[in-house]
C-alpha positions in Angstrom: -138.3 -209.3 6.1 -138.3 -206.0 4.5 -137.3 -204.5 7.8 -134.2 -206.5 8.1 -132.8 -205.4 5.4 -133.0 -201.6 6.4 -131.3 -202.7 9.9 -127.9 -201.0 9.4 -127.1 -203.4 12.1 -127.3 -206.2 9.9 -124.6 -204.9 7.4 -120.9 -205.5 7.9 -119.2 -202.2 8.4 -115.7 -203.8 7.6 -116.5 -205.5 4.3 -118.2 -202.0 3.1 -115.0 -200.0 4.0 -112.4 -202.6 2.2 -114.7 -202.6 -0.3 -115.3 -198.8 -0.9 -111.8 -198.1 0.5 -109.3 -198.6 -3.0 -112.2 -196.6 -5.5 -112.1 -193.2 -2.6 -108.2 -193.3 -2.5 -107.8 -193.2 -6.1 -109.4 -189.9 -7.2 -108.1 -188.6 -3.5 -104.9 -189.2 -4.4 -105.0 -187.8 -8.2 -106.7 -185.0 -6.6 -104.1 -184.4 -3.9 -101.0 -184.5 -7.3 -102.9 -182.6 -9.0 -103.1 -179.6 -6.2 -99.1 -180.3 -5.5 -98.5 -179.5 -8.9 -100.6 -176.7 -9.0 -98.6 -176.0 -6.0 -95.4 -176.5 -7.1 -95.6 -174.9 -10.4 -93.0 -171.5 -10.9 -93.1 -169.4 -13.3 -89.7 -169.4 -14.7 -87.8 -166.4 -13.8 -84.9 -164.7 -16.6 -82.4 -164.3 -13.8 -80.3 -167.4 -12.7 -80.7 -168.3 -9.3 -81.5 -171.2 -6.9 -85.0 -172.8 -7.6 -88.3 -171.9 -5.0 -89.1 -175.8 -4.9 -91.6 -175.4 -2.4 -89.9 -172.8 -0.1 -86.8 -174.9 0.0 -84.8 -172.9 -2.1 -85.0 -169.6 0.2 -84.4 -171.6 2.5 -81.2 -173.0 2.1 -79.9 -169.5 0.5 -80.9 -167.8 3.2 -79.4 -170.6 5.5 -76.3 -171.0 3.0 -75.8 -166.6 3.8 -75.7 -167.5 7.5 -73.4 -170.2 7.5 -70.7 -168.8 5.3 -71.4 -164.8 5.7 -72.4 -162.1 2.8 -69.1 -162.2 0.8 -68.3 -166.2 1.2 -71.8 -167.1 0.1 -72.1 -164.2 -2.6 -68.7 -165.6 -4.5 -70.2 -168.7 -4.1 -73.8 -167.8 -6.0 -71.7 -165.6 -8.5 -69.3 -169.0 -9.5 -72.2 -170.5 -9.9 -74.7 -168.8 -11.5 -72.9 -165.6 -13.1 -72.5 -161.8 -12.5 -76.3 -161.3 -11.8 -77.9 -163.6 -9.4 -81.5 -163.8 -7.8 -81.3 -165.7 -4.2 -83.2 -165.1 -0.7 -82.0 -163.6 2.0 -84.5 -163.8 5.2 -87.8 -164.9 3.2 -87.3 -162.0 0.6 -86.5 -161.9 -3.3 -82.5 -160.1 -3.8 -80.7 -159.8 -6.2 -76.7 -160.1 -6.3 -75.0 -158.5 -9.1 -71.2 -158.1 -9.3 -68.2 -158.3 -11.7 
């Protein structure tokens, strides 16, 4: 009898994983916000600019440089944001300052 009950082969695999299943997810999945915060989190720069949001920000300045050239895209930032302007040109930090 007592060596029944140590078979593993007597144990249900399934009912053990739906049952353990919903308590492992839910610290795995506050531990996974918490990192994309973490991750996500900027410190807030005094120049105006497009956001980092994860990369996507240089990304679309950089792309937004390609599409419409230097002076197109530069009017563009300096209408929007002012006479000083931080954006990204090919992964790295620049800043745009006209009058």
């Amino acid at each position: 009898m007592v060596l029944e009950t140590l078979n593993p082969m007597h144990y249900n695999i399934t009912s053990l994983v739906q049952d353990t299943m919903p308590v492992a997810t839910v610290p795995i999945l506050l531990l996974m916000c918490f990192l994309f915060l973490i991750w996500n989190h900027e410190e807030t720069s005094s120049v105006p600019g497009p956001g980092y949001c994860m990369g996507i920000g240089p990304l679309i300045s950089h792309g937004r440089f390609l599409w419409m050239g230097v002076g197109n895209a530069c009017n563009y930032y300096n209408k929007t944001y002012g006479d000083f302007v931080r954006v990204w040109i090919s992964g790295e930090e620049t800043f745009i300052i006209s009058k």
